[in-house]
N, C-alpha and C positions, 0 to 999 in steps of 0.2 A: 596286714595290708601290704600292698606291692609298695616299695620305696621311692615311685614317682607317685603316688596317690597319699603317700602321708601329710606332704606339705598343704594338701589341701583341706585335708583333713583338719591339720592344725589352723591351718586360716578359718575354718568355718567353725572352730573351736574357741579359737580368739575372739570371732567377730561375735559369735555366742555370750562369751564372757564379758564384752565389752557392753555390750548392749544390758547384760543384767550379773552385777559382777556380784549383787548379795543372793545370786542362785546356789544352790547346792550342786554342786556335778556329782554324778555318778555312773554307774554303767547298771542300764536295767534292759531288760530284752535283747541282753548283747552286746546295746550300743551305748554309745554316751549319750548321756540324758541331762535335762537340771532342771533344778526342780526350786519353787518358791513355795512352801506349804506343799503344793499337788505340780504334777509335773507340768513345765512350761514344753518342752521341745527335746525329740530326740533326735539324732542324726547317725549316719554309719554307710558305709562305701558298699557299691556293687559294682558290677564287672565293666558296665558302660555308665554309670552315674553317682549323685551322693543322693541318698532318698531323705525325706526331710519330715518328721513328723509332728504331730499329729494334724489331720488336716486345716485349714485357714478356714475361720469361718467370719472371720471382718469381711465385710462387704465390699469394702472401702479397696480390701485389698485384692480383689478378685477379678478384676482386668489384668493387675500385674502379677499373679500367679499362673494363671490361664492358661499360658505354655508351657508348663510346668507341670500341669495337673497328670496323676498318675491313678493308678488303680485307688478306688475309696476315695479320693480327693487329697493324698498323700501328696508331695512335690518331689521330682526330680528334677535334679540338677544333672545338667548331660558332664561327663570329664571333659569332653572335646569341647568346652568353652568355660568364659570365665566367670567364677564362681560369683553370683547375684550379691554381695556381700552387702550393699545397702538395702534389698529388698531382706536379707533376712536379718536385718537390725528393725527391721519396719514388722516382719514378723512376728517376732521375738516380743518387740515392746507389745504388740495388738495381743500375744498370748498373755504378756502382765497384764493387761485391765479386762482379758475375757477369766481370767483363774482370780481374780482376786475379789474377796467377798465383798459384796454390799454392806455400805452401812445399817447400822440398824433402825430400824422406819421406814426404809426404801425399798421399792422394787418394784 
């Protein structure tokens, strides 16, 4: 990635980590990804944004994604501003209780 586009990268890597620090990191489809049992979120830089996957399906969250919304329901985040870093701590957590199993007897 271009040398002005890494720091953010790393910010939204942190903010990643911070938000779920017993995730797995890895790089799957290219990008960085992590993963709790089954993947929580991947992310990885394009020429005008950082695309943000997979898409948001909290409900809760879907007025503050909105402008965001990309091809599929994937989010972009534009470079030419600054990166949403509490909306993707907000994402991130809504991905830990959509990936994580039910107890047993519930559903």
């Amino acid at each position: 990635m271009p040398a002005e586009v890494q720091p953010i990268l790393e910010s939204v890597r942190a903010t990643v980590r911070a938000a779920v620090p017993e995730a797995q990191e890895r790089i799957s489809y290219g990008m960085p990804a992590y993963f709790l049992g089954r993947a929580l979120v991947y992310f990885g830089a394009f020429k005008k944004h950082i695309g943000f996957y997979p898409p948001v399906r909290a409900e809760s969250l879907m007025p503050l994604v909105a402008r965001y919304a990309g091809p599929k329901g994937n989010l972009q985040f534009p470079l030419s501003e600054p990166m949403p870093h509490a909306l993707i701590t907000e994402i991130v957590q809504a991905r830990v209780d959509e990936t994580r199993p039910l107890p047993p007897g519930t559903a």
